[in-house]
C-alpha positions, 0 to 999 in steps of 0.5 A: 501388593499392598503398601502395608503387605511390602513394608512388613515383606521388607521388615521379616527380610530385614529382621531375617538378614541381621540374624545372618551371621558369615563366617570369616572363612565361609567364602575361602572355604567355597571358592576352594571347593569350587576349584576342586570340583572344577579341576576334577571336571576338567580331568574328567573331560580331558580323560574322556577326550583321550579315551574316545581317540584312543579307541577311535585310533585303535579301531581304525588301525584294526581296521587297517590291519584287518585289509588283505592289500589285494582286496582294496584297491585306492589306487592303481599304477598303470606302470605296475604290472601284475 
């Protein structure tokens, strides 16, 4: 860029920043939205993160439930006599 090509960049950026008015409450506004949709992404995940222990519990439990004692044998007593 040339000199002349910055200096009239930097006059439309100026001219273009003072037509910029804030509202006083813009940021308040934002910040609380902000908060929301992170409150409710937490919610999310944490609601997920049950739902995936739950049905993780209850297919092991299924599981277990479903074995005949006799079929699967983890560990033997030699004491115990059948």
């Amino acid at each position: 860029m040339t000199a002349s090509s910055e200096q009239r960049l930097e006059e439309a950026l100026r001219d273009v920043a003072f037509t910029v008015t804030a509202s006083p409450g813009a940021y308040r506004e934002v910040r609380s939205r902000w908060r929301r949709k992170e409150r409710r992404r937490r919610l999310i995940v944490a609601a997920l993160a049950t739902a995936v222990v739950l049905a993780t519990n209850g297919i092991a439990l299924w599981a277990l439930n479903d074995a005949s004692p006799d079929q699967h044998i983890i560990f033997t007593d030699p004491t115990h006599a059948r």
